[in-house]
Gaussian input, Z-matrix of N, CA and C with variables (Angstrom, degrees):
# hf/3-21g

backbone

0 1
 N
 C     1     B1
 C     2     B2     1     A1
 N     3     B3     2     A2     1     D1
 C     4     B4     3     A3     2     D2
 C     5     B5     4     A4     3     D3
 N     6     B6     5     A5     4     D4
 C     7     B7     6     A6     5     D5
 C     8     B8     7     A7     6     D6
 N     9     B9     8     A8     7     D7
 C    10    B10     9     A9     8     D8
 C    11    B11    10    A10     9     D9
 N    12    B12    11    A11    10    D10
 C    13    B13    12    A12    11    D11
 C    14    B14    13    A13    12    D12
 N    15    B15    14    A14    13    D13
 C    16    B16    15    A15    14    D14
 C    17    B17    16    A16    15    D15
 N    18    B18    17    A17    16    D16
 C    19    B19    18    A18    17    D17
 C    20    B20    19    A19    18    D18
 N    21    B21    20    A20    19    D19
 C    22    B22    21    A21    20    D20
 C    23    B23    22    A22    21    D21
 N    24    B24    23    A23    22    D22
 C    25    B25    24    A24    23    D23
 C    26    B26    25    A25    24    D24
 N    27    B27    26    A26    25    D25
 C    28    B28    27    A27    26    D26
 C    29    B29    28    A28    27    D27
 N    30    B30    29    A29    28    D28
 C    31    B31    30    A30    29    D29
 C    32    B32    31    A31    30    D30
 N    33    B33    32    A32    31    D31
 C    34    B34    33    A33    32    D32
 C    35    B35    34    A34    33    D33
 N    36    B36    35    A35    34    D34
 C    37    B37    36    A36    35    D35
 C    38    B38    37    A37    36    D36
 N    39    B39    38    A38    37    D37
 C    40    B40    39    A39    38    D38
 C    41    B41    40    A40    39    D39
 N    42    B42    41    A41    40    D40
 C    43    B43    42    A42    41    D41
 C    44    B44    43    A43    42    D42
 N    45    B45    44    A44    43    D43
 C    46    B46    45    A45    44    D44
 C    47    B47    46    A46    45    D45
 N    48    B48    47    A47    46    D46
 C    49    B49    48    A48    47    D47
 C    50    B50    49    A49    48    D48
 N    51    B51    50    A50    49    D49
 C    52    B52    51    A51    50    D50
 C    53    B53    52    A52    51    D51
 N    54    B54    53    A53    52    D52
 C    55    B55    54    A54    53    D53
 C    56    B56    55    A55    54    D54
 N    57    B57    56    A56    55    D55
 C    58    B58    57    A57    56    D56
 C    59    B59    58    A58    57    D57
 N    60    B60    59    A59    58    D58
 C    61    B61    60    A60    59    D59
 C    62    B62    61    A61    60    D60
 N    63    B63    62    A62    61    D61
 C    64    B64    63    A63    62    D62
 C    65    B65    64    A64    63    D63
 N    66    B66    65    A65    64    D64
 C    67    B67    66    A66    65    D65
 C    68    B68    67    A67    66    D66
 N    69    B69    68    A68    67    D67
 C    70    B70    69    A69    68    D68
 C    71    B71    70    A70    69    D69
 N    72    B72    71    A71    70    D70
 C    73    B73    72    A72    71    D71
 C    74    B74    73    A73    72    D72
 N    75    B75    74    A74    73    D73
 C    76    B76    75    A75    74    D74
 C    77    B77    76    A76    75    D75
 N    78    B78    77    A77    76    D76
 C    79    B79    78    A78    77    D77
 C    80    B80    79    A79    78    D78
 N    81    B81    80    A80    79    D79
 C    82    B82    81    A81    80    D80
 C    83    B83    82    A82    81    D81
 N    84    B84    83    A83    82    D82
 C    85    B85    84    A84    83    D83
 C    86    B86    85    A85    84    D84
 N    87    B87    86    A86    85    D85
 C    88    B88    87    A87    86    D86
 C    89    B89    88    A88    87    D87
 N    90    B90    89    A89    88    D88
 C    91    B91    90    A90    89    D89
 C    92    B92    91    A91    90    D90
 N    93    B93    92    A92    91    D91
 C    94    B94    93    A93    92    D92
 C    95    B95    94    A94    93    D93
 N    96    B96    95    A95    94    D94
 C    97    B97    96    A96    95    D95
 C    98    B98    97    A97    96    D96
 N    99    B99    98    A98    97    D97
 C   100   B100    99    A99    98    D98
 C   101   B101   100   A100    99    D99
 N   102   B102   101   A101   100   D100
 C   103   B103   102   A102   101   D101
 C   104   B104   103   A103   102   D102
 N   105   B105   104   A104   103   D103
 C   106   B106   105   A105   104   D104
 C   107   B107   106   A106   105   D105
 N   108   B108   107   A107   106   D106
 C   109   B109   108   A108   107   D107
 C   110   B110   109   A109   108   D108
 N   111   B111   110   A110   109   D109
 C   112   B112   111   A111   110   D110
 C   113   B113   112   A112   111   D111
 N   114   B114   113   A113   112   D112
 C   115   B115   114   A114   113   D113
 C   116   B116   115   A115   114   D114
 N   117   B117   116   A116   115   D115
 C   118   B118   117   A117   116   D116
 C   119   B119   118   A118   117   D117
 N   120   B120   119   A119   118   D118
 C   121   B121   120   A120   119   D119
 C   122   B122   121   A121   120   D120
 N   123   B123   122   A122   121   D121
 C   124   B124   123   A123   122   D122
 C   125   B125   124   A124   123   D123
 N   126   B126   125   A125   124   D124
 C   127   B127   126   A126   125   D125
 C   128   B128   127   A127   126   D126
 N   129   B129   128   A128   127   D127
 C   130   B130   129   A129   128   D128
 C   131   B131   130   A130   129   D129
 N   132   B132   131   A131   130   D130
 C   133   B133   132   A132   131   D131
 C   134   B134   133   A133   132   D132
 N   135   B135   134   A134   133   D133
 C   136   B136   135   A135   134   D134
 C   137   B137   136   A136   135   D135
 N   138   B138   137   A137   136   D136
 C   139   B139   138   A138   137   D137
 C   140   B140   139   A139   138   D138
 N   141   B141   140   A140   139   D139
 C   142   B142   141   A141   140   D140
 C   143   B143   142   A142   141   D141
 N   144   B144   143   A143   142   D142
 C   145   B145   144   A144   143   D143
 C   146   B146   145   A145   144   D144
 N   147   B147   146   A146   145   D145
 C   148   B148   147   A147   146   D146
 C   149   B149   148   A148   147   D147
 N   150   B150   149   A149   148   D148
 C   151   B151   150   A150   149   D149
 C   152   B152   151   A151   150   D150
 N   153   B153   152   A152   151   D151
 C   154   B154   153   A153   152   D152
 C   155   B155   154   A154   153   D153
 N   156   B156   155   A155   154   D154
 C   157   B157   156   A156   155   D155
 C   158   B158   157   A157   156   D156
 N   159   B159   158   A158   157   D157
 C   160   B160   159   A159   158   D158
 C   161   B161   160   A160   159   D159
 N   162   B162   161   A161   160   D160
 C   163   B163   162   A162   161   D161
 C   164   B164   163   A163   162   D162
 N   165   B165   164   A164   163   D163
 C   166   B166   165   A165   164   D164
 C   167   B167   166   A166   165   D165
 N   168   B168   167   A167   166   D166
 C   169   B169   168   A168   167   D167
 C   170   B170   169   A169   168   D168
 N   171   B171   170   A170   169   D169
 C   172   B172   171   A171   170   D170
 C   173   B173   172   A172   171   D171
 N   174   B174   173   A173   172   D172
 C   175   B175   174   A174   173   D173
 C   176   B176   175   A175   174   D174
 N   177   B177   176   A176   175   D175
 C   178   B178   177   A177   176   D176
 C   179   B179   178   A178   177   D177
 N   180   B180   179   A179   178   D178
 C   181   B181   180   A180   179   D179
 C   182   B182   181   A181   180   D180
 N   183   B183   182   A182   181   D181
 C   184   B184   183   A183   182   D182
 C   185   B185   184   A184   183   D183
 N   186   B186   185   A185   184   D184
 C   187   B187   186   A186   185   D185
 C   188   B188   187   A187   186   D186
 N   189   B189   188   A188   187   D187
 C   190   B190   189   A189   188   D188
 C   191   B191   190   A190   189   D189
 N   192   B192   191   A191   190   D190
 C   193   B193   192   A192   191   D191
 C   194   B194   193   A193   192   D192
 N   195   B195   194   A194   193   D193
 C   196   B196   195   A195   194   D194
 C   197   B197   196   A196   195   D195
 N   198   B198   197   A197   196   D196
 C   199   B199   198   A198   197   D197
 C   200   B200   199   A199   198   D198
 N   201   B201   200   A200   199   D199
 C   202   B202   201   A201   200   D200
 C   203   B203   202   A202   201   D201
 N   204   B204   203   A203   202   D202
 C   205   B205   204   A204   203   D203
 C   206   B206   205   A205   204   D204
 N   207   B207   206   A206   205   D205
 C   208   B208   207   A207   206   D206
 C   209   B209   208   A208   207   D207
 N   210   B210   209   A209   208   D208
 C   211   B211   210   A210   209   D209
 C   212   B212   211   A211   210   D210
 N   213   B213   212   A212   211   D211
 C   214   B214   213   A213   212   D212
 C   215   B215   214   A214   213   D213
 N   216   B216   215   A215   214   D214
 C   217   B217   216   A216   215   D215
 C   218   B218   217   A217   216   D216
 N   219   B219   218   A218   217   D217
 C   220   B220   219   A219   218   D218
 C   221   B221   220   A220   219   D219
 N   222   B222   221   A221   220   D220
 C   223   B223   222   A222   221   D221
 C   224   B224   223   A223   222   D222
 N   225   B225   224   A224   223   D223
 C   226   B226   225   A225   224   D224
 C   227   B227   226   A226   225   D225
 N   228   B228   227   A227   226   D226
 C   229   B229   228   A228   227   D227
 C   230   B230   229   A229   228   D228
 N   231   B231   230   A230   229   D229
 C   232   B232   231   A231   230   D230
 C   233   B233   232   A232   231   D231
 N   234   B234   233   A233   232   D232
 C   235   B235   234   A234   233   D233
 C   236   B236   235   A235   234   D234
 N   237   B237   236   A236   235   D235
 C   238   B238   237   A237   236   D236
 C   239   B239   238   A238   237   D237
 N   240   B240   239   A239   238   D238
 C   241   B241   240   A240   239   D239
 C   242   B242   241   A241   240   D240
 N   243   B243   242   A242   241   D241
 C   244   B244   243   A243   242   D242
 C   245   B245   244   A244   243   D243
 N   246   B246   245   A245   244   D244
 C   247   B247   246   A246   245   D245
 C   248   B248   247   A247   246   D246
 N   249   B249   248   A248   247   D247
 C   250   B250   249   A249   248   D248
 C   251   B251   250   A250   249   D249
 N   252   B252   251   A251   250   D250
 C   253   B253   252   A252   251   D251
 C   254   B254   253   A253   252   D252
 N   255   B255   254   A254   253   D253
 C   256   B256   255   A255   254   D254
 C   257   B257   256   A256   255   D255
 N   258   B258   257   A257   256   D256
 C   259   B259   258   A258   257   D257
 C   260   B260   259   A259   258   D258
 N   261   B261   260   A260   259   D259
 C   262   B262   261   A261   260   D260
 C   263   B263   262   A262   261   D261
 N   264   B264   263   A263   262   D262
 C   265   B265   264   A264   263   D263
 C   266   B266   265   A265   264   D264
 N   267   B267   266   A266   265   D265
 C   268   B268   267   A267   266   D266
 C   269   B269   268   A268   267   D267
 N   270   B270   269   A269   268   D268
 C   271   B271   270   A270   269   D269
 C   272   B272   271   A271   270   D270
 N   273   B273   272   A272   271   D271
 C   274   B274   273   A273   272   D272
 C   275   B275   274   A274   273   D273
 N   276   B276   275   A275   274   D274
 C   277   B277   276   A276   275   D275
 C   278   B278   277   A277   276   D276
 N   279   B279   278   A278   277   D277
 C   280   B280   279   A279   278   D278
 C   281   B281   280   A280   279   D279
 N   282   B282   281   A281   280   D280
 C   283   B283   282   A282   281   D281
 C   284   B284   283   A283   282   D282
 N   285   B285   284   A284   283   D283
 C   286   B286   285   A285   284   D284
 C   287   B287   286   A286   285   D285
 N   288   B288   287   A287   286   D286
 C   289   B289   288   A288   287   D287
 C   290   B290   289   A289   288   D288
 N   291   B291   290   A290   289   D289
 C   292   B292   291   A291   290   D290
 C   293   B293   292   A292   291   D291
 N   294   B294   293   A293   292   D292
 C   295   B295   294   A294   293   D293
 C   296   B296   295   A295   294   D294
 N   297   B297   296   A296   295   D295
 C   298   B298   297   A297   296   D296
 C   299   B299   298   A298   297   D297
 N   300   B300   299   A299   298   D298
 C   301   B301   300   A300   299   D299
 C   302   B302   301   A301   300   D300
 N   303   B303   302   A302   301   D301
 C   304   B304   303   A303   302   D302
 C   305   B305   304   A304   303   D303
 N   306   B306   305   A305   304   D304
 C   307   B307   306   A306   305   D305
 C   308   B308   307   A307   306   D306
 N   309   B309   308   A308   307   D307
 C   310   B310   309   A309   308   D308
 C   311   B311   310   A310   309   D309
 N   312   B312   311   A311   310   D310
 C   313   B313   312   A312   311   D311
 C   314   B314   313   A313   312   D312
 N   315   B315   314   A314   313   D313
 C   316   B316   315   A315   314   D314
 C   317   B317   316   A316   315   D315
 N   318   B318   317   A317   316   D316
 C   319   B319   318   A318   317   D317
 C   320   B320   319   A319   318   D318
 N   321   B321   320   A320   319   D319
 C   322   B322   321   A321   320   D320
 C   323   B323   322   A322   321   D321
 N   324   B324   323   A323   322   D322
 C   325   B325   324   A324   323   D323
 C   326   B326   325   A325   324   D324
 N   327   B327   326   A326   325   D325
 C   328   B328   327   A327   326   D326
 C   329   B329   328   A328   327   D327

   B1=1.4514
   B2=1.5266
   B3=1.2503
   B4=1.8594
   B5=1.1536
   B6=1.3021
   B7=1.2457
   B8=1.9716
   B9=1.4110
   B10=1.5626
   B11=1.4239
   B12=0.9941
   B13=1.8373
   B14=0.9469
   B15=1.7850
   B16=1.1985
   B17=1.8688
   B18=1.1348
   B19=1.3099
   B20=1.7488
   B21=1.0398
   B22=1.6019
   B23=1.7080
   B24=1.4167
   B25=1.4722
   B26=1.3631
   B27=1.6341
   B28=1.3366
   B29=1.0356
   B30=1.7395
   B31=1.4349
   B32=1.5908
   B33=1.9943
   B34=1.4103
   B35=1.2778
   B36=1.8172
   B37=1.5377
   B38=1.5206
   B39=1.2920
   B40=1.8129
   B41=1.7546
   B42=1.1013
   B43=1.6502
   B44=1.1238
   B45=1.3998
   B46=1.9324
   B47=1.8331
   B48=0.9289
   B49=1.6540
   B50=1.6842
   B51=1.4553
   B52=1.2990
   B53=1.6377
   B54=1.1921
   B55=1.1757
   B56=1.4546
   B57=1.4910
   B58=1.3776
   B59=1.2899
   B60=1.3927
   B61=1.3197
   B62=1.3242
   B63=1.3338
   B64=1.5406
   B65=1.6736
   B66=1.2965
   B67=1.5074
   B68=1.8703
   B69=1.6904
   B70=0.9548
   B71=1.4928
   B72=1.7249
   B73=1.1573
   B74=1.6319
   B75=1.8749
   B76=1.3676
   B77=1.2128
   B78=1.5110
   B79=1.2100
   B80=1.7506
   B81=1.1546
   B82=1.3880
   B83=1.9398
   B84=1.2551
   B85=1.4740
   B86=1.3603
   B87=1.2750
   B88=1.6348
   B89=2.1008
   B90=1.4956
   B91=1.4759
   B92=1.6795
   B93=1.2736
   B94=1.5301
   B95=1.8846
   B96=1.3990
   B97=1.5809
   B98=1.4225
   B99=1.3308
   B100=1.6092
   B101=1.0420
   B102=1.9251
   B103=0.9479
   B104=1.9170
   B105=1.2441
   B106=1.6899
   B107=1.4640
   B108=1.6073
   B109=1.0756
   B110=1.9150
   B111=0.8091
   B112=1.2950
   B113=1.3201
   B114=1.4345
   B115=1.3159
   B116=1.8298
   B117=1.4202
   B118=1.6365
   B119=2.2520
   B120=1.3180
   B121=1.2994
   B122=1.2312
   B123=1.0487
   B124=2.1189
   B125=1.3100
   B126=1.6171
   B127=1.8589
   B128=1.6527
   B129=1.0537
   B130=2.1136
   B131=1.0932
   B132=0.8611
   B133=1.7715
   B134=1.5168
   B135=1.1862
   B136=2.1913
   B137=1.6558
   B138=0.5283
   B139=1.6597
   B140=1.7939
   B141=1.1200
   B142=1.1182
   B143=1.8570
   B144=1.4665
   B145=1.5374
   B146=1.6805
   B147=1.3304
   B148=0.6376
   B149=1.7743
   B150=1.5213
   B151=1.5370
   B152=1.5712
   B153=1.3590
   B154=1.3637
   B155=1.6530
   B156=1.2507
   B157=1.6404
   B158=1.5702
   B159=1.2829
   B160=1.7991
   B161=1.6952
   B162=1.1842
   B163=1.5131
   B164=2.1043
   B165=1.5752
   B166=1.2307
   B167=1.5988
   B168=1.7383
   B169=1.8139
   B170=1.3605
   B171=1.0625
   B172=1.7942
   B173=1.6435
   B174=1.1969
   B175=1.3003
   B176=1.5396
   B177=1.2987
   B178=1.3248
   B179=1.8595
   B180=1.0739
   B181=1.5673
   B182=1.3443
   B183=1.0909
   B184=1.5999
   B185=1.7546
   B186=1.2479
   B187=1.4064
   B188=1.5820
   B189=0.8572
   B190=1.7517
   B191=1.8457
   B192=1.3652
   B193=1.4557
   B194=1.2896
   B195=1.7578
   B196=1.3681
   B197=1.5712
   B198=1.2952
   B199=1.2074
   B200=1.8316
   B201=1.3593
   B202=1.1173
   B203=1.7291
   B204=1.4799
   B205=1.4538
   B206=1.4071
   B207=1.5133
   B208=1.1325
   B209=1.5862
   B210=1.2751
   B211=1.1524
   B212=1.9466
   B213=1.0233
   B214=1.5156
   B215=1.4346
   B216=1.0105
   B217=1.6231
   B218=1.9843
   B219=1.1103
   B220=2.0734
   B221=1.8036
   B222=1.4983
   B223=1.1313
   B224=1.4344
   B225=1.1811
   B226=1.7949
   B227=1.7435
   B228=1.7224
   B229=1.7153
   B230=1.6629
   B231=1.6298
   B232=1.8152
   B233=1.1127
   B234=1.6754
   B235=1.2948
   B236=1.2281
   B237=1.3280
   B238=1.4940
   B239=1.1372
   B240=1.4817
   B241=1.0779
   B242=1.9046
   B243=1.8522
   B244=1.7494
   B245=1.2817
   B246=1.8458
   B247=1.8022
   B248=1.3741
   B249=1.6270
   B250=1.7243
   B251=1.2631
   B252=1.2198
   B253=1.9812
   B254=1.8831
   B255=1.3701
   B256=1.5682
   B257=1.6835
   B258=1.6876
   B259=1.4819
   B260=1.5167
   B261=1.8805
   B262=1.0089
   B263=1.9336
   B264=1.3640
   B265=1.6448
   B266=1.3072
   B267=1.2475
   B268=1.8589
   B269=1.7208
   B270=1.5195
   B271=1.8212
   B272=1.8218
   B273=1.2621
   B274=1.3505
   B275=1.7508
   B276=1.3059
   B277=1.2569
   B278=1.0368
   B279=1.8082
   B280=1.3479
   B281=1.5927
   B282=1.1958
   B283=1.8003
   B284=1.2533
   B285=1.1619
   B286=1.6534
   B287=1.6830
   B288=1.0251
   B289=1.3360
   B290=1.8712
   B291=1.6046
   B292=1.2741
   B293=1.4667
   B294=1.4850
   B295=1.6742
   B296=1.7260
   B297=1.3793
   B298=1.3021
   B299=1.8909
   B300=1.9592
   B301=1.8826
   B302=1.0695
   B303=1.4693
   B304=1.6426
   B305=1.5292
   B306=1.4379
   B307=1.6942
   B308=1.2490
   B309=1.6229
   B310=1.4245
   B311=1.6064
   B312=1.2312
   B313=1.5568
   B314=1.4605
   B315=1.2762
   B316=1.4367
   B317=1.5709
   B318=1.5089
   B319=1.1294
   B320=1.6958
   B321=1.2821
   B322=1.8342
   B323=1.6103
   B324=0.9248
   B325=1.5913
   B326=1.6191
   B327=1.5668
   B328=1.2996
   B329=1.1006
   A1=108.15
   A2=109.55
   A3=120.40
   A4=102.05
   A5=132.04
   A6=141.52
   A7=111.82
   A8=111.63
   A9=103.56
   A10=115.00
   A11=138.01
   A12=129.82
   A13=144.70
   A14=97.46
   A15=114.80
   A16=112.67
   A17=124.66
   A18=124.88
   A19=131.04
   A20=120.67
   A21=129.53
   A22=86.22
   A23=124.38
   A24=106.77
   A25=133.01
   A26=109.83
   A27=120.82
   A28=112.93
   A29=122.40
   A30=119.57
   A31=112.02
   A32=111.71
   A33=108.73
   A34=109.08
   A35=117.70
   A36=96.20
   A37=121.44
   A38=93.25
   A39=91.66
   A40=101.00
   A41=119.21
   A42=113.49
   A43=136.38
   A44=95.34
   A45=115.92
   A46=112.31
   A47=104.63
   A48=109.73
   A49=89.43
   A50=121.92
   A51=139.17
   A52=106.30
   A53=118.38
   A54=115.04
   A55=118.93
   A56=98.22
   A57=120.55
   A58=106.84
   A59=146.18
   A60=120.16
   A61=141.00
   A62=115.36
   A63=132.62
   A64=106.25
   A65=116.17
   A66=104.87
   A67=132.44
   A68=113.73
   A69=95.24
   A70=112.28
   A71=118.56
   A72=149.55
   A73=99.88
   A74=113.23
   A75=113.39
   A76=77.91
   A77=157.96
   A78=135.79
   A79=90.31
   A80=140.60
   A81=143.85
   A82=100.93
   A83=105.02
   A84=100.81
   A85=146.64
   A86=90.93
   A87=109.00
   A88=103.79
   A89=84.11
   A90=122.29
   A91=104.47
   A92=128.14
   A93=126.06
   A94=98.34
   A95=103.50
   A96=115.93
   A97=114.29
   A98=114.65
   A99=114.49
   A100=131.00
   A101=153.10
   A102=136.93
   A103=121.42
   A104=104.96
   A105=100.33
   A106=102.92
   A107=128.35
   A108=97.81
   A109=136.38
   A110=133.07
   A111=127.99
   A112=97.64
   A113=164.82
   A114=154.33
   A115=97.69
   A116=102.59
   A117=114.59
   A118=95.98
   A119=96.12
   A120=108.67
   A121=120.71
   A122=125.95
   A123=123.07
   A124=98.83
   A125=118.02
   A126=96.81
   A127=102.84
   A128=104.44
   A129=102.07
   A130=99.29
   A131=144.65
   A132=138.77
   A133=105.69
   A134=99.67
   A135=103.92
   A136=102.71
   A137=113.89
   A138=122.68
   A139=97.96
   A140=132.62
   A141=136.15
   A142=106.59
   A143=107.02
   A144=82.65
   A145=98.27
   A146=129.09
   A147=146.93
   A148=147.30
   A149=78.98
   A150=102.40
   A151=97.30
   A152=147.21
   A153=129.57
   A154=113.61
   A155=97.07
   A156=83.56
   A157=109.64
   A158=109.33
   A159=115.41
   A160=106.19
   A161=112.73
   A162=122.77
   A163=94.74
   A164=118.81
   A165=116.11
   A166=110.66
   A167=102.43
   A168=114.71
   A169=98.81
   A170=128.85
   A171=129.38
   A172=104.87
   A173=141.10
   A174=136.34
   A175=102.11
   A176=138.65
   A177=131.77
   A178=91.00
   A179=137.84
   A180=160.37
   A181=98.54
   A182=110.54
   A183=117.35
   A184=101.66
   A185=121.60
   A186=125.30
   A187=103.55
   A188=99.17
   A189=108.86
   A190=105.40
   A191=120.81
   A192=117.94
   A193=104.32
   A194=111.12
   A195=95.07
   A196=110.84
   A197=107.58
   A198=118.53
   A199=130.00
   A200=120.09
   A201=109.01
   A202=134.96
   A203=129.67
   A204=112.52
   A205=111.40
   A206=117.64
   A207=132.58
   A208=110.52
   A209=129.81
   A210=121.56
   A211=116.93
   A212=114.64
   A213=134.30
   A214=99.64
   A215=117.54
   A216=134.55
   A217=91.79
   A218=101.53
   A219=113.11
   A220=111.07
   A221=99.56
   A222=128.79
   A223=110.98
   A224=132.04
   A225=148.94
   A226=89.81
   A227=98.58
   A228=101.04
   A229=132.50
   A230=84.97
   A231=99.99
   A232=113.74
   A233=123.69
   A234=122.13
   A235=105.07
   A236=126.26
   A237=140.32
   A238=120.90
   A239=118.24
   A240=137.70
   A241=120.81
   A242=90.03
   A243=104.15
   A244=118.41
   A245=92.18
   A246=101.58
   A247=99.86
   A248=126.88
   A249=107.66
   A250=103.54
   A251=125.38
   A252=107.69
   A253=90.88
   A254=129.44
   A255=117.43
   A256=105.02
   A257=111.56
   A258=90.05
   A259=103.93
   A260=116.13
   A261=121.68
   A262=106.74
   A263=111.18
   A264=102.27
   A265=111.81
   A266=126.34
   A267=110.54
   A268=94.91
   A269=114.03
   A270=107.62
   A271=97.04
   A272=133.54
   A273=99.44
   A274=120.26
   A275=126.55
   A276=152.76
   A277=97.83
   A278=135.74
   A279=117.27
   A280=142.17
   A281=113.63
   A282=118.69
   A283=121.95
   A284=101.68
   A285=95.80
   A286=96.24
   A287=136.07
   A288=131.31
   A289=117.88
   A290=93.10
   A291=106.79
   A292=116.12
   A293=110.68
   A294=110.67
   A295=100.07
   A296=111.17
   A297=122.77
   A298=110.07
   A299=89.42
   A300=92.15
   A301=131.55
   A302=114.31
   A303=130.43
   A304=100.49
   A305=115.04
   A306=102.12
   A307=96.98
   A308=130.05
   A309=113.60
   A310=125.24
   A311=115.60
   A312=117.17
   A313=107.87
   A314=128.06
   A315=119.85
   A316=116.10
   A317=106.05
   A318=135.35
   A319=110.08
   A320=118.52
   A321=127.67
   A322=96.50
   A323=133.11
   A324=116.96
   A325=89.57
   A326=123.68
   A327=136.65
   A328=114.54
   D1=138.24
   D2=-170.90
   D3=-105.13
   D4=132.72
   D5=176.29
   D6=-73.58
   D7=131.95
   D8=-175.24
   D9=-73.47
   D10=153.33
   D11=171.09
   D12=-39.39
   D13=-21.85
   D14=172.22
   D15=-94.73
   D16=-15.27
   D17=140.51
   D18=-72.31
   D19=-27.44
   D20=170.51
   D21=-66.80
   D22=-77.57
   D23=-178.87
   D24=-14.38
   D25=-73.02
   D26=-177.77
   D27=-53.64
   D28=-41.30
   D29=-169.41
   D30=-60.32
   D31=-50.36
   D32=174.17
   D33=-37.75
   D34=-46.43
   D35=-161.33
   D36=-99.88
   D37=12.11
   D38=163.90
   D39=-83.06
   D40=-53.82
   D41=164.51
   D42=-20.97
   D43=-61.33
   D44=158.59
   D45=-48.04
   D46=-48.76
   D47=-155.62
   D48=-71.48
   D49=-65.94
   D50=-178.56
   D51=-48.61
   D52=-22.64
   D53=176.80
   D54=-76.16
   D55=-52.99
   D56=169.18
   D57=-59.32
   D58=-60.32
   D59=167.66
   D60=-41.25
   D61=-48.54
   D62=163.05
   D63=-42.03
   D64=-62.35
   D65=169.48
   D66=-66.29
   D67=-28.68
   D68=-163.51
   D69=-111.17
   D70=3.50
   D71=-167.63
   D72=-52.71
   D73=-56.86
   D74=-144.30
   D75=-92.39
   D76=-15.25
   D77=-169.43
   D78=-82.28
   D79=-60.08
   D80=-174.37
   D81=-45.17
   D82=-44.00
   D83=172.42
   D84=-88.82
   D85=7.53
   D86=178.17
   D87=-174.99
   D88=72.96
   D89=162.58
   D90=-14.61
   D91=159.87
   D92=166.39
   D93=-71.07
   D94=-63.00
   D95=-174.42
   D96=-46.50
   D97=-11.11
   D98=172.56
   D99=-82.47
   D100=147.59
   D101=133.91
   D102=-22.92
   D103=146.78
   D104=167.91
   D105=-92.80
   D106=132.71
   D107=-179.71
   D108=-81.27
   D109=-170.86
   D110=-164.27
   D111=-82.27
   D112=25.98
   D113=-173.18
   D114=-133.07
   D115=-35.24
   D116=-179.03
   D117=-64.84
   D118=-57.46
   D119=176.17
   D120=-52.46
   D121=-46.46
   D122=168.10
   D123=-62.82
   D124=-40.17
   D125=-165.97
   D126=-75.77
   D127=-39.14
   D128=170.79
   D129=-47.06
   D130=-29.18
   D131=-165.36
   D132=-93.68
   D133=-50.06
   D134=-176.30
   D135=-90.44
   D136=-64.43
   D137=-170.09
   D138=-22.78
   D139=-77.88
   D140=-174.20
   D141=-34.52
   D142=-47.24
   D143=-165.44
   D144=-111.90
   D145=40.20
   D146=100.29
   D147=3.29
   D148=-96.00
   D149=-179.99
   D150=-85.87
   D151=-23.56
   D152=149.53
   D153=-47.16
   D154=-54.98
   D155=-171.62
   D156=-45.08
   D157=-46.19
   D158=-169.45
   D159=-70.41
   D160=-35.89
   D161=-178.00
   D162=-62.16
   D163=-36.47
   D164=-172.00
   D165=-70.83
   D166=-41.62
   D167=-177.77
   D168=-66.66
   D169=-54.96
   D170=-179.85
   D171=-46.06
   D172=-44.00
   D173=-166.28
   D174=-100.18
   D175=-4.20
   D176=-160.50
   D177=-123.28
   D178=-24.11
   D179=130.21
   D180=30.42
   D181=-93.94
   D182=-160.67
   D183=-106.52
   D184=56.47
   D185=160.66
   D186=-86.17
   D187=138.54
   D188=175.55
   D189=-116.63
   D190=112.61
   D191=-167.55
   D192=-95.88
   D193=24.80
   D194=173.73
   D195=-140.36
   D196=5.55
   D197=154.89
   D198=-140.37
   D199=-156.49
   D200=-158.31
   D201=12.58
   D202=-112.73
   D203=-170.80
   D204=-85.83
   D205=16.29
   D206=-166.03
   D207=38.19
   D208=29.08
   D209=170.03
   D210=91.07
   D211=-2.87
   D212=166.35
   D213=-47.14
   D214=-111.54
   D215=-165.75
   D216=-15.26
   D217=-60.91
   D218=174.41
   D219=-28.33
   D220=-62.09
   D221=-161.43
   D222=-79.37
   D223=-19.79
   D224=-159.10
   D225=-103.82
   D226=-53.50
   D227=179.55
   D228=-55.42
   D229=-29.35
   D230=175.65
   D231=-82.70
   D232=-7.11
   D233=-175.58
   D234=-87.64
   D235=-44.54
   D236=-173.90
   D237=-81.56
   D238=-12.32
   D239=144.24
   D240=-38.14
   D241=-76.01
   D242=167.86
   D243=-29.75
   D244=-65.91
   D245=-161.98
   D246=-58.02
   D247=-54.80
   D248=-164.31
   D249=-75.38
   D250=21.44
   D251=178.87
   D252=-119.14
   D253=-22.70
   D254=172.74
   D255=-89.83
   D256=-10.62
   D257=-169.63
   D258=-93.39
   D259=-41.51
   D260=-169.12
   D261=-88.33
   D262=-24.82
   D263=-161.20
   D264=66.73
   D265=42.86
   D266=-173.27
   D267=-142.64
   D268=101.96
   D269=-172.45
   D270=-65.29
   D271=-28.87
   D272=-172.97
   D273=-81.36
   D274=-13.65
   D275=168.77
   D276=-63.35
   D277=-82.21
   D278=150.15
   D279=-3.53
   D280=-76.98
   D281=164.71
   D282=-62.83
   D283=-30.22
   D284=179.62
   D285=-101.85
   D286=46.90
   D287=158.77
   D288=-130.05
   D289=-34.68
   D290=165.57
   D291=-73.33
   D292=-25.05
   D293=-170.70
   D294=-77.11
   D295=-42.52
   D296=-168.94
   D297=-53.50
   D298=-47.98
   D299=172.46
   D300=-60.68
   D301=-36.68
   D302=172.59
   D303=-49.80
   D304=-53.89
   D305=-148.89
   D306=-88.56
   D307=-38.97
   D308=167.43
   D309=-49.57
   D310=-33.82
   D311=163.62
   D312=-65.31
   D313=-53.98
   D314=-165.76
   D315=-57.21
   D316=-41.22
   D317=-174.52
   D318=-67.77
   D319=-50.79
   D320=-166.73
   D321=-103.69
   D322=-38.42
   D323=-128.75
   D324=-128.46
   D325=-61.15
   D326=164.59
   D327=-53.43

């Protein structure tokens, strides 16, 4: 089913609008001249490692340790992961180094 033009329209501009809110919302809600308040400030602080931990349970999920790659290629990626994030400190060097090991293993070796 094809959407008519006059639905492709609206849809761009609910996109647009939602977009524009998402970006311009928190500046309207927490002013430069303001304190941030203290509840915004703990979640900047937790939130990040956090959602790694869950970003780690989501990808480690459906390993089966008793068949197929038994979870290797997974396990090699989280390592290389560690080392370039304690040796270098740099998260995109990190992800993109661990992402790179995974898929060359998944890809050649797995």
């Amino acid at each position: 089913m094809t959407m008519t033009l006059t639905q492709q329209v609206v849809t761009i501009a609910m996109v647009i609008i939602g977009t524009m809110l998402t970006r311009f919302l928190p500046f309207l809600i927490f002013p430069p001249n303001k304190a941030t308040p203290k509840y915004v400030q703990y979640l900047g602080n937790v939130l990040p490692a956090a959602v790694i931990g869950l970003l780690v349970i989501y990808c480690l999920k459906d390993i089966n340790l008793f068949s197929g790659s038994r979870g290797i290629p997974e396990f090699l990626a989280i390592a290389v992961v560690a080392v370039l994030h304690v040796w270098k400190r740099q998260m995109l060097l990190s992800i993109a180094g661990g992402t790179i090991v995974y898929m060359l293993l998944v890809q050649t070796v797995f």
